[in-house]
C-alpha positions as CSV (number, residue, x, y, z in Angstrom):
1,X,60.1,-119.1,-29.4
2,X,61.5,-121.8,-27.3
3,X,64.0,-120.7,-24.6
4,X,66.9,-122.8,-25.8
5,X,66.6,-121.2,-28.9
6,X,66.5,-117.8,-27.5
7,X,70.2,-118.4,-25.7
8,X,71.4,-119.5,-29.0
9,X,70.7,-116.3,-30.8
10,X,71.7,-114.2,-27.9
11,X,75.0,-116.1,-27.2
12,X,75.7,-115.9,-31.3
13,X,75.0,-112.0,-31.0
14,X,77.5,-112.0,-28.2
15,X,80.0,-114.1,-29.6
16,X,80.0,-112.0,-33.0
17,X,80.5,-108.7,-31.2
18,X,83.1,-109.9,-29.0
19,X,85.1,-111.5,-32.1
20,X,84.8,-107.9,-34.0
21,X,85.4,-105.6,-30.4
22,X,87.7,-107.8,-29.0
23,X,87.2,-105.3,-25.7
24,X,85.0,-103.2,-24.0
25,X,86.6,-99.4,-23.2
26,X,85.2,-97.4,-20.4
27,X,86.1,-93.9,-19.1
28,X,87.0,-93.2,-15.5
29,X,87.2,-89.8,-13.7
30,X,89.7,-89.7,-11.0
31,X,90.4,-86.6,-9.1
32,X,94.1,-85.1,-9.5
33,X,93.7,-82.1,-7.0
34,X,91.0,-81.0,-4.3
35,X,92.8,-78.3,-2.5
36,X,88.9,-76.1,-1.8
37,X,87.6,-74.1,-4.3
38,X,90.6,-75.4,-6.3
39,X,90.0,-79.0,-7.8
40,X,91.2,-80.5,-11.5
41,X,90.3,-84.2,-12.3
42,X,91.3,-86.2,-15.8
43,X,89.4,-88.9,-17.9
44,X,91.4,-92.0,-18.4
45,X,90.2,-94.5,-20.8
46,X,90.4,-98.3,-19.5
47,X,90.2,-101.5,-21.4
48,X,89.3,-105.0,-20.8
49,X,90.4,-107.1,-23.3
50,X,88.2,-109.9,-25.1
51,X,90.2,-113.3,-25.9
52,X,89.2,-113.8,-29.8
53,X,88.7,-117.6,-28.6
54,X,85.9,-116.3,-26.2
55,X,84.3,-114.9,-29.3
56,X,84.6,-118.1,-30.9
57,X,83.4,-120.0,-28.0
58,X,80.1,-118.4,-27.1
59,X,79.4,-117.8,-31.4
60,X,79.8,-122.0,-31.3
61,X,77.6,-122.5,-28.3
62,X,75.2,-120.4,-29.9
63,X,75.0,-122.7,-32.8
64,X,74.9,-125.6,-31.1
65,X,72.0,-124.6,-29.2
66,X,70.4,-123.9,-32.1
67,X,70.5,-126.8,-33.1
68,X,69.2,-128.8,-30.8
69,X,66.5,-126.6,-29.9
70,X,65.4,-127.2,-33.4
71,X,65.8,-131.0,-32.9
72,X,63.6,-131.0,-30.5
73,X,60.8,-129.4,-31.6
């Protein structure tokens, strides 16, 4: 499979998932109290949102470069 074509698939993968997550969500521990023996922490969740025109962006280049790395060959 020729390389161009490879970064086609992958970047249409990407742009689908990004148009149907539209973020990513991670978890973060962060420490509340550390007084010796005594310590408490909490879980916040954190997101990074993913611009739907992103999404559309990379799902474009991807087809694109699919076809021209089909053009070529």
């Amino acid at each position: 499979m020729k390389p161009v074509t490879l970064v086609g698939i992958v970047l249409i993968v990407l742009g689908v998932l990004a148009l149907a997550y539209q973020g990513i969500t991670y978890t973060t521990r962060e420490k509340i109290v550390d007084l010796g023996p005594l310590k408490a922490s909490v879980d916040k969740q954190k997101t990074i949102p993913l611009p739907p025109i992103l999404g559309a962006v990379g799902l474009a280049a991807g087809v694109v470069l699919l076809v021209v790395g089909n053009k070529r060959g």
